[in-house]
N, C-alpha and C positions, 0 to 999 in steps of 0.2 A: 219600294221599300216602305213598310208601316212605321209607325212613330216609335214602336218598342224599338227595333233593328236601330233605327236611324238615329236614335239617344242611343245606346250603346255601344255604336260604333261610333259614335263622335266622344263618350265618357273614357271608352279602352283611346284612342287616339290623343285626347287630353292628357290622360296617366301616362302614356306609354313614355312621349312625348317629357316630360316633368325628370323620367325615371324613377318613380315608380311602382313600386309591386302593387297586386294586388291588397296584400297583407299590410304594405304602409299606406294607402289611400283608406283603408278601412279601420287602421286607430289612428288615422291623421282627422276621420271625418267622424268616429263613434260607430262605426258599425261593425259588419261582422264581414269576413272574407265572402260566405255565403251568400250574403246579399251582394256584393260588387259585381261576384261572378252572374249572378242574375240577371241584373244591370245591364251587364256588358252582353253578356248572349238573346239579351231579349226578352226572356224567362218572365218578367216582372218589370213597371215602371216606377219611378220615385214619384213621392209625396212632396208638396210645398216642402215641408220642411227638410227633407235628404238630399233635395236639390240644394238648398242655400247651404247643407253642411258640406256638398258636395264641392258645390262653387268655391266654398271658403278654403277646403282644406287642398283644393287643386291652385289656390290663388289666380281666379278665372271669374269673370260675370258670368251669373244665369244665362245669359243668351248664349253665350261660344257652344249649348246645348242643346240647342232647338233651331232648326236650318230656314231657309228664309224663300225655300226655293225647292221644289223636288229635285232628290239626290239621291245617286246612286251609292250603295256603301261605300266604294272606293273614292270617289269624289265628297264626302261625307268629311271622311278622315281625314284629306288632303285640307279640306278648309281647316278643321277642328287644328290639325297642328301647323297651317300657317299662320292662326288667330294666335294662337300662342305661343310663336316663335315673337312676333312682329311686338305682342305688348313692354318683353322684355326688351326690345333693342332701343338702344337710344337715340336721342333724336336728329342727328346726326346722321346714323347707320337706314333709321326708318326712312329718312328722306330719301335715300338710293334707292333703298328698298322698295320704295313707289314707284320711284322713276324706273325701275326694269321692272315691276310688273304692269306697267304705263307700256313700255315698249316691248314687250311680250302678247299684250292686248289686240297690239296692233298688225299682229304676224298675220 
């Protein structure tokens, strides 16, 4: 997967993840529906700065966008919306949540 695919299969997995649309990530972040859909199909990469609008208006760091490891689309997505399940859980809840993907690891 090339860098276009692999950002916008992890930007649609972020949004999807959130709920949503197209249409509310693009006046949530200043842009235009047109550009997301770009985005998200590969069409087109963002600039410094539509990343950080991006980042902001998904409530997500720069990174949960850029993978650390080659991946395949579907493996892409699965990180994109564990990163963003996991920041919202409390700290209580993240703690299990370690411990079974700790003993999952281990299969």
């Amino acid at each position: 997967m090339n860098k276009d695919t692999t950002f916008g299969v992890r930007l649609r997995a972020i949004r999807a993840h959130r709920g949503f649309s197209q249409e509310t990530l693009a006046n949530n972040a200043n842009k235009s529906v047109d550009t997301i859909s770009n985005l998200e199909r590969g069409i087109s990469l963002p600039g410094y700065e539509m990343i950080i609008a991006l980042a902001s208006a998904l409530a997500v760091p720069v990174s949960d966008f850029f993978p650390t490891e080659k991946e395949d689309p579907e493996r892409a997505a699965l990180i994109a919306t564990i990163m963003t399940v996991v920041r919202q859980l409390p700290d209580d809840d993240l703690k299990i949540a370690v411990e079974q993907v700790i003993s999952l690891s281990r299969r």
